[in-house]
N, C-alpha and C positions, 0 to 999 in steps of 0.2 A: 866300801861297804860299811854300814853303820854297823858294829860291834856291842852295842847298849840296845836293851831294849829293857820300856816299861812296859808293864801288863797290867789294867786294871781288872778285877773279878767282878762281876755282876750277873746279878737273877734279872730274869724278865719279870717287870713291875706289873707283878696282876692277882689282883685283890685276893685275901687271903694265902697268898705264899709267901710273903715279906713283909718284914719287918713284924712280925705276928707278939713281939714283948710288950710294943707299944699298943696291943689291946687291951682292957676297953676304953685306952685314954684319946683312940681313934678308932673309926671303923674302918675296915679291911680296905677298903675304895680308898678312904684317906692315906692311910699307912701306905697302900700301895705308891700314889700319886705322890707322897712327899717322898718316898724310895725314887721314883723316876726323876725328881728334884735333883736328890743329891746325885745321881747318876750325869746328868746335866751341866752342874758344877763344877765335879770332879774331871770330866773331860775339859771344859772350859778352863780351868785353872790347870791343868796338868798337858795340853797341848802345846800352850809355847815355850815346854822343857825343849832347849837344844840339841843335837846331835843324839837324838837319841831318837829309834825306834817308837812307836806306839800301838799297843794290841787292845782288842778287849775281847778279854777269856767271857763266853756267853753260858748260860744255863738256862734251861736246861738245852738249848739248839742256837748256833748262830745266825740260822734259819728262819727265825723269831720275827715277823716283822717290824719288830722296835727294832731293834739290833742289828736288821738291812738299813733300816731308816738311819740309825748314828752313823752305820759305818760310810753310809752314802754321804751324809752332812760333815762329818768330823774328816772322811778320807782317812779312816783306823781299819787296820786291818783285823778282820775279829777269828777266834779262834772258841772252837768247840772243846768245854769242859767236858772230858773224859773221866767216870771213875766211881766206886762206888760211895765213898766220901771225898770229904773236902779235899785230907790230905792226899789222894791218890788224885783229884786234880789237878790240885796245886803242884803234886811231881812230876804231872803227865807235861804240865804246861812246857816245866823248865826245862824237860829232856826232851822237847818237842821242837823248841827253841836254839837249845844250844846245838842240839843235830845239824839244824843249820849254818853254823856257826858265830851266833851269837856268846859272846864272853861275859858279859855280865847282864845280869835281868834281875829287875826288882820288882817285887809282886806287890799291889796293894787291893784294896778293897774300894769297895761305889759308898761306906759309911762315913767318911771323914771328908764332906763335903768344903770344906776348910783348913784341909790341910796343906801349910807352907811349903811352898813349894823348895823351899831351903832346906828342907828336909831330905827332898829326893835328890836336890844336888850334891847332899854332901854322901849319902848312899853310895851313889855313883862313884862318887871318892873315894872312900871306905873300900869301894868293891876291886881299886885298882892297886892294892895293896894286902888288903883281908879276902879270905874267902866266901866271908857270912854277913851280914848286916843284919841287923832286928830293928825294928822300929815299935816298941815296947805300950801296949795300950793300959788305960788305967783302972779296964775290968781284966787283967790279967792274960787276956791275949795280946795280938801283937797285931796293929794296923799296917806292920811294911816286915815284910823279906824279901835278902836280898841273896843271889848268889851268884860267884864266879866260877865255881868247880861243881859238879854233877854230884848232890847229895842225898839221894832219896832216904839217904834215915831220918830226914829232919821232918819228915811228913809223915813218916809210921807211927801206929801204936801213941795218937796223940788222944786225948778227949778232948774234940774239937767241939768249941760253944760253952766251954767248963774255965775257971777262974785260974785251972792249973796249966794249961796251953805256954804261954809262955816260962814260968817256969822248968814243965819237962824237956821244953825244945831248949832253953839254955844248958842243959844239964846234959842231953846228947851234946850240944855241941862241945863240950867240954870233955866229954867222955870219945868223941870222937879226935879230941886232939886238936880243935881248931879253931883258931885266932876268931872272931865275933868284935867286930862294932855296936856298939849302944847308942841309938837315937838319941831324941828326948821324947819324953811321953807323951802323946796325945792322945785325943778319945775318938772310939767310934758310937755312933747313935744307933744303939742297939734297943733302949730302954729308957724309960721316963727320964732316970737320971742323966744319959747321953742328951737327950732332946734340950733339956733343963740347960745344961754347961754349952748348948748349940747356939739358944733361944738366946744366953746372955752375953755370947760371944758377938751373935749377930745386932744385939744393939748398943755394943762398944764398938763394934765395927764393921757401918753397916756397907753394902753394896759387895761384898766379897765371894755371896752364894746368892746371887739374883733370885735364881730359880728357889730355891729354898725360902728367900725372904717370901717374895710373892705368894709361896702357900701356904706359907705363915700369916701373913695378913686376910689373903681373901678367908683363911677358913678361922680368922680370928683366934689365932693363938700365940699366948702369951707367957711364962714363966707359972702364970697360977690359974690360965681354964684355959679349958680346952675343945675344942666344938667337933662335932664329928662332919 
């Protein structure tokens, strides 16, 4: 029995419920369609993780028929977000999981369509020895958690979508008593800015987010315009 599991989070890409910071530098249909992008990617670059489990936490229903559609393509097993926010999700996931007896599980997000995948291998690591993993974002939350013991304080009493998220979740886990790994930092494409550090990664290094690039180009966008 595989012991690891990854979980990615994702909303069903449908105009005007995502990605809504990048308006009006895209229209809701855009925003949406380059959301389905990085969803795309991230499964693609995070499938041929070894020995490991693959989920995807759906919202608002796994039900979704995008979300029958991946999990039929990808062979991911998907899992319905529970909760009345994020964190109450995100603790439903992991206590959903380890029930079954899963030992370690790292959560991440459908924003960081280029995220190395060395990243999650060393998580995984991390997880075989620490209890906690962060993978630390450069708008102050955090693109990866990770966990090997059953923690639902880490998800309470958080301002999820606010600058201070990782901050307060380091500060429980410290106050909780408990050993934490430090990633290195990446970003999620939340906001112009995210789109921007995406836009320039992707042409230093191109072919890494296919799906990404392609809707980058068909909709003609570049670091300085932006087409809807």
């Amino acid at each position: 029995m595989q012991t690891d599991g990854l979980v990615i989070f994702a909303k069903a890409p449908v105009a005007g419920k995502v990605k809504t910071r990048l308006f009006p530098h895209l229209t809701p249909m855009a925003a949406a369609e380059l959301y389905q992008a990085f969803i795309l990617d991230t499964l693609d670059r995070l499938s041929p993780l070894r020995d490991v489990k693959h989920y995807m936490a759906c919202y608002p229903s796994s039900a979704d028929p995008f979300f029958m559609r991946l999990g039929k393509d990808y062979k991911i097993e998907r899992l319905d977000q529970r909760g009345s926010d994020l964190g109450e999700r995100l603790g439903g996931v992991v206590e959903t999981l380890m029930n079954r007896g899963l030992e370690r599980i790292v959560l991440v997000g459908a924003d960081s369509p280029t995220l190395p995948t060395s990243y999650l291998e060393q998580a995984f690591a991390a997880l075989k020895v620490q209890p906690v993993v962060v993978g630390p974002s450069q708008d102050g939350g955090y693109y990866l958690i990770g966990l090997s013991q059953w923690t639902p304080e880490l998800f309470d009493d958080i301002p999820w979508g606010t600058e201070k998220v990782l901050e307060l979740t380091l500060k429980k886990i410290h106050d909780l008593g408990l050993e934490c790994e430090i990633l290195p930092k990446w970003f999620d494409v939340d906001d112009l800015i995210g789109l921007k550090a995406l836009i320039k990664q992707l042409a230093h290094e191109p072919g890494i987010a296919p799906h990404t690039e392609a809707f980058l180009k068909t909709h003609k966008i570049t670091q300085t315009g932006y087409s809807s």
